[in-house]
N, C-alpha and C positions, 0 to 999 in steps of 0.2 A: 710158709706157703705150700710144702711139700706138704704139709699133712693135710691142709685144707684142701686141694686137690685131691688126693686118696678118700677122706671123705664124701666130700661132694661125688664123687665116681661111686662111693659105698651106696651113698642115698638116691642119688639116681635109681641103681641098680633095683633097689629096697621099693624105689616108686613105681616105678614098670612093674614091677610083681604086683604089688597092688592094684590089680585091674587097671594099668594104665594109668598111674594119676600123672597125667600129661601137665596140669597146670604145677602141682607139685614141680616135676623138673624143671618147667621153664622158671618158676623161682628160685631153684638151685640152684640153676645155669646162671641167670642174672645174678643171686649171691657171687656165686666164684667168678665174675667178670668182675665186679665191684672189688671184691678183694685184689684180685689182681691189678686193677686199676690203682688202689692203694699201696700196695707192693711195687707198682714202677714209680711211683707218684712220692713215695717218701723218701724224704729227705736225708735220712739215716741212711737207706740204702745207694750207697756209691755205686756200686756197679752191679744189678739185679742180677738174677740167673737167667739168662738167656734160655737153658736146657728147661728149666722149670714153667716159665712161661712160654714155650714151646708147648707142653703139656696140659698145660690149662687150655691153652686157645686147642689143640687138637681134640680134649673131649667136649668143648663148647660145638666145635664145626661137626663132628661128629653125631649129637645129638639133633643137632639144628638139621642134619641129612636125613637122620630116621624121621625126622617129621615134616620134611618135603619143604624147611626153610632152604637150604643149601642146594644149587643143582650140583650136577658135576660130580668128579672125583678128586678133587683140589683136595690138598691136605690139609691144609687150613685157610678157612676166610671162605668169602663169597667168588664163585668162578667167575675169574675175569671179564670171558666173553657170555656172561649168563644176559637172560633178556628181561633185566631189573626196570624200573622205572628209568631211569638213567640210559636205557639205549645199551646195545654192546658196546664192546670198546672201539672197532672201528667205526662203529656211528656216532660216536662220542669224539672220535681225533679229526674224522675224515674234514669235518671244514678248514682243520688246523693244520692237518699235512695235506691240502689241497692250495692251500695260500702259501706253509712255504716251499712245495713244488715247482708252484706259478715262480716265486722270490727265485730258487737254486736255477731254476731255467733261463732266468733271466741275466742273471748273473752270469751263467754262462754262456749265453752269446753275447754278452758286453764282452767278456774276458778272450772269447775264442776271437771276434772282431780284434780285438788290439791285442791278440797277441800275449796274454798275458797268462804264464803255462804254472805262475803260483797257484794264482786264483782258482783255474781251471782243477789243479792237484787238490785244494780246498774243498774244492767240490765233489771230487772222485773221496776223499777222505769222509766225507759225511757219508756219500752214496756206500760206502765196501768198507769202512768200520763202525761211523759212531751209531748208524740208524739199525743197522744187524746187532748192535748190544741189544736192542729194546726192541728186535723181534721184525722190524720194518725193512721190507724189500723195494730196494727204489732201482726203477730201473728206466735207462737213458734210450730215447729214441734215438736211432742214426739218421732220421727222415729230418730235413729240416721244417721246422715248422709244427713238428707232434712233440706234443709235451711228454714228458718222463711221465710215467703212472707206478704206484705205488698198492703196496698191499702187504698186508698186517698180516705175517702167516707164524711168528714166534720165534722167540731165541732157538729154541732145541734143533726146530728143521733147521733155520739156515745153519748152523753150526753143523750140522750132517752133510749139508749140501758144498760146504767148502772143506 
């Protein structure tokens, strides 16, 4: 797979020199996806190269950037919060963490009404670990009556911010 990679990078290269044979590379690119797709896909291989497939998808995203497939500067893939058919990604979760913000708020004044200081810690636990792994800032009204509101701002800040 190493060598096919180094290749397909060769003839790329060799294709852009050629006055731009743009369709050329986008067929090199979809060969070395297919191979690579092959390369995770068989059975022989027990435990793939991670490093090496690394490398294939970085000159796939790479390529797909020079020709204004790819926004962003994401190392590899499509930018998360790109504006794909699919919506960003907070337009994509907001109905899903708006239901269960309504859910956790609720919960919590059942719990705070009786008293019950598990539930209420359950809920500080979602709010200040698990939703900050995956980049989600939930934050608790002190007003009775105003729901918690939330926003999608990424692992890296809050991990800065704490």
């Amino acid at each position: 797979m190493t060598e096919e990679i180094a290749q397909a990078h060769a003839k790329i290269h060799i294709a852009l020199l050629n006055n731009f044979d743009t369709p050329l590379v986008l067929q090199i690119l979809k060969d070395l996806m297919t191979s690579a797709n092959k390369y995770v896909a068989d059975p022989a291989q027990d435990n793939p190269n991670v490093l090496v497939m690394n490398k294939a998808c970085m000159i796939v995203t790479k390529f797909l950037r020079i020709f204004g497939v790819v926004e962003g500067m994401d190392e590899l893939g499509f930018q998360a919060s790109g504006s794909g058919e699919g919506g960003s990604v907070d337009v994509v979760i907001k109905p899903y963490m708006d239901k269960f913000t309504e859910f956790r708020d609720a919960v919590r004044e059942v719990a705070t009404e009786s008293k019950s200081v598990d539930i209420l810690k359950l809920c500080d636990k979602v709010r200040d670990d698990d939703l900050p792994e995956v980049g989600i800032r939930l934050l608790d009204s002190s007003e009775k009556g105003v729901k918690a509101s939330w926003d999608l701002v990424g692992v890296e800040e809050l991990k800065r911010e704490n």
